[in-house]
N, C-alpha and C positions, 0 to 999 in steps of 0.2 A: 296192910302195910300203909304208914302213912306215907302220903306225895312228898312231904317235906324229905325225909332218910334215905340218904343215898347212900348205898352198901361201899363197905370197905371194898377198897382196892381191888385186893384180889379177887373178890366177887366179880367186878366189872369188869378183869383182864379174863377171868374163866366167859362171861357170858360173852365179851367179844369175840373168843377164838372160835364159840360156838359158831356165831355169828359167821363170820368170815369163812368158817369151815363148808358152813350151811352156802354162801353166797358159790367160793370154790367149787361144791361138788355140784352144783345145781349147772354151772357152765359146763362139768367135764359130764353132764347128763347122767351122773353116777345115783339113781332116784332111791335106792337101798342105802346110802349112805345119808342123801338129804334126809330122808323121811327118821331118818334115825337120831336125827337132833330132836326131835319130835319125842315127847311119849305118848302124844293123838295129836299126829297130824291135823292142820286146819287153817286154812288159808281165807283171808277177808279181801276181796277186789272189791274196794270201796266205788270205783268209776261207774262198774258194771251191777253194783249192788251184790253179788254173788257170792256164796260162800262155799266152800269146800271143806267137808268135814271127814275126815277118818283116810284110810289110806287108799281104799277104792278111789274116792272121789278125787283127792288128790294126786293118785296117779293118771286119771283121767285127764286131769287139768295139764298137767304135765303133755300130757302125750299132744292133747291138742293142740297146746299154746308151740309145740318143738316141730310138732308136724308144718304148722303155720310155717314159724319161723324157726327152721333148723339151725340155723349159725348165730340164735342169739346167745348173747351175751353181756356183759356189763361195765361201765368205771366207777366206781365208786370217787364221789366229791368230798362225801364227809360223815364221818360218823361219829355218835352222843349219847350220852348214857342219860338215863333217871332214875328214880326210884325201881321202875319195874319193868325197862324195855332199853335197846339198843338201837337206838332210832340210824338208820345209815339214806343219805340220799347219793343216788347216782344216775349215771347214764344207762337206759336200757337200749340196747340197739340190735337188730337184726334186718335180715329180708324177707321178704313176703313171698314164699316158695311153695307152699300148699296153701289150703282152703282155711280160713279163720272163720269158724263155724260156715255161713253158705256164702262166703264172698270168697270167688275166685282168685287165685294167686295174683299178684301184681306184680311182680319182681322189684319192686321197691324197697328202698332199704328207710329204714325209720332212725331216729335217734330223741328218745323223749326222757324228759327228769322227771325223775321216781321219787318217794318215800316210802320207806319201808320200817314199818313198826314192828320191833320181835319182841312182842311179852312175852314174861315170868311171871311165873306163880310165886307163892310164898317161901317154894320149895327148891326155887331157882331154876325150875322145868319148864322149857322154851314151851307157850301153850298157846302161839298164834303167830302167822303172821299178817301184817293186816296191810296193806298195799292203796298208795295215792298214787294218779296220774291225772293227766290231762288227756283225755279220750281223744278229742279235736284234734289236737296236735297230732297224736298218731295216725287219726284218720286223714290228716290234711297230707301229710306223707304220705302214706298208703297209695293213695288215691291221687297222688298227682300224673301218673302217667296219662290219665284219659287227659286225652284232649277235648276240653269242653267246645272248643269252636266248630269242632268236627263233629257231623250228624253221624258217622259209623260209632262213633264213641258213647254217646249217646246211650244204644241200648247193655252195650257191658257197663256204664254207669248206674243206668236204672237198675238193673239184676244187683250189683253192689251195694247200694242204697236200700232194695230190699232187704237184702241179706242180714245188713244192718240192725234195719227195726225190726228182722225176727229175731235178732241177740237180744236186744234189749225186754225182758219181760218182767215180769214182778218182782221187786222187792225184797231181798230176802227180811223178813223180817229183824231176824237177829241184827240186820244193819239199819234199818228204818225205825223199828219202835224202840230209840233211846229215852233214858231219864234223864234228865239235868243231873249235877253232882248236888250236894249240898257243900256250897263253898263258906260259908261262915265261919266256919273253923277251931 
């Protein structure tokens, strides 16, 4: 497909409702119906490097990220079409009510801006979503309840902190080893 060809209309009003359909059942935690805009599931957390491929995995990622934060949810700012994705940015917000991988609940509540990229294929088949955040911000949320001035607080920061840099581990490749395009044209 070239980057230039923006599909007719109705193209772009059928990939939005996917779109918005995908966003809707992902809040009401309906994961047989998200996964089903899908024909292989596959999720890109570009923050975190990590990929999620196939419907195991991404139910896993589900489960985790709800366990986390039960009551998340969304606003959507604004969303854009292109040649081959539905690009939508919004508000992700929730609270910190279980374990996000080994850092302890915090009962904190977050609110951070997203991008969300949802390719197509040639075939007009949702074949990714690929996900931008700013990790920091979430983590500076998260994390404000310790009181840094207080030595109790201290060691449930340290344990968080570790917690931390045991999430973060290699690469997923598929995110790391890109090519340049050739933009010459």
């Amino acid at each position: 497909m070239d980057p230039l060809d923006i599909p007719p209309a109705e193209v772009l009003r059928a990939r939005q409702k996917l779109v918005l359909d995908h966003f809707h059942d992902e809040v009401r935690q309906d994961w047989d119906d998200v996964l089903a805009t899908f024909p292989h599931p596959h999720y890109e957390i570009v923050p975190t490097m990590t990929v999620h491929d196939g419907d195991a995995a991404v139910r896993g990622y589900y489960d985790e990220t709800r366990r986390a934060f039960p009551d998340q949810d969304h606003e959507i700012i604004a969303l854009r079409h292109s040649s081959d994705a539905v690009i939508v940015e919004f508000w992700l917000m929730g609270t910190h009510r279980g374990p996000l991988g080994k850092v302890a609940p915090t009962g904190q509540r977050f609110r951070v801006r997203m991008t969300a990229y949802f390719l197509f294929d040639e075939n007009e088949r949702l074949v990714c979503e690929r996900v931008y955040f700013d990790t920091l911000t979430m983590l500076r949320q998260l994390l404000r309840g310790y009181e840094l001035r207080k030595p109790s607080s201290w060691p449930k920061l340290a344990k968080a902190v570790r917690g931390l840099l045991a999430m973060s581990g290699t690469p997923d490749p598929r995110l790391a080893d890109t090519t340049p395009p050739d933009l010459r044209g």
